[in-house]
N, C-alpha and C positions, 0 to 999 in steps of 0.2 A: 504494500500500500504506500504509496505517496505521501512524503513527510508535508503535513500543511502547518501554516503556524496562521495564530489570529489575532490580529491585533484589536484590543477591546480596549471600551472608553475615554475616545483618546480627547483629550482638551488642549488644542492646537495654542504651542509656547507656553507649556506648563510642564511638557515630559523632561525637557534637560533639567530642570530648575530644583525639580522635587525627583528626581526618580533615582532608586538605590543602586550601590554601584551592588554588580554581581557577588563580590565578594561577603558582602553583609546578609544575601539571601540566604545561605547556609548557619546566620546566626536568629536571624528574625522568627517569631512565632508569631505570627499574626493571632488574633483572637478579638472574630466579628459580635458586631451586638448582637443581646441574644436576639433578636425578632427581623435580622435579616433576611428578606425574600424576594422574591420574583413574582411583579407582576404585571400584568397590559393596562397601559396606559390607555393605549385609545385605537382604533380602528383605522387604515389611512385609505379612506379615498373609494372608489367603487370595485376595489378590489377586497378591499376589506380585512386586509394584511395586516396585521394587530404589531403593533410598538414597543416593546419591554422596557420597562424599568427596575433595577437593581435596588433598594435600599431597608428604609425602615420609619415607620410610621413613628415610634417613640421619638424618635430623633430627630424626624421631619426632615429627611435626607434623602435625595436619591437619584441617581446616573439612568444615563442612556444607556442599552447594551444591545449586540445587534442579534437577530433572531437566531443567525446561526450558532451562536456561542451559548446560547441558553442550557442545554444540557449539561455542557462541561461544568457552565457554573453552577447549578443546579449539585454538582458534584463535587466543586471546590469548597463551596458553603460549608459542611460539615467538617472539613478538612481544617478552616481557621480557628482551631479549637485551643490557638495556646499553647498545642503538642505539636503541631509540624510543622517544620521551615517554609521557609518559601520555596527553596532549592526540592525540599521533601516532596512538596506538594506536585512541584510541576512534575516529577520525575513520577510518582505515584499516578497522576494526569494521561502522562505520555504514555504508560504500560496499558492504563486502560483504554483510552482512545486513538493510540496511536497517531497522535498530535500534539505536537507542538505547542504549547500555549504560555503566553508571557504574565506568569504569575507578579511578576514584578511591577509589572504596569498594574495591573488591577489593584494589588495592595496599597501602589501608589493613590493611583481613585479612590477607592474604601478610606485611606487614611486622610487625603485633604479630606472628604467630605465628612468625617468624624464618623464612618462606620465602622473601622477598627479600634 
């Protein structure tokens, strides 16, 4: 299978500024509020192709994420438990989906928005 990678939540001139270097992913445990989820925003258009949004209602927070990444994160969510790296997670990520997915970026999003 085809290695894909996805690039999620991006907020254009905000990645170099905040985003961790590699070497710190292997120290980091992320650990998301409890009540983060996934859910559809809204409907777009006469296709009716539904919009997701990442976050949490307590905190009144929450990102764009694009439809195709919903599973995985779906699967990372549980993973920000306090107990696994960043580096843990993607690696744990890639066995199961056989994809590439840039944990670092997303924990960057989660953490400016105060959901880590």
């Amino acid at each position: 299978m085809a290695e894909r990678s996805y690039e999620m939540l991006q907020t254009p001139g905000r990645e170099e500024k905040n985003a961790i270097s590699f070497s710190r992913a292997e120290e980091i445990c992320p650990e998301a509020v409890p009540d983060l989820g996934i859910w559809t925003l809204y409907k777009r258009g006469s296709s009716g192709a539904p919009v997701y949004i990442l976050g949490s209602p307590e905190v009144d927070r929450f990102v764009l994420i694009p439809t195709a990444a919903i599973t995985v994160i779906q699967a990372v969510i549980p993973l920000m438990d306090g107990n696994h790296s960043i580096e843990s997670i993607a690696h744990i990520i890639q066995l199961r989906y056989a994809r590439k997915i840039d944990i670092a970026r997303l924990y960057d999003r989660l953490s400016i928005n105060g959901l880590i």
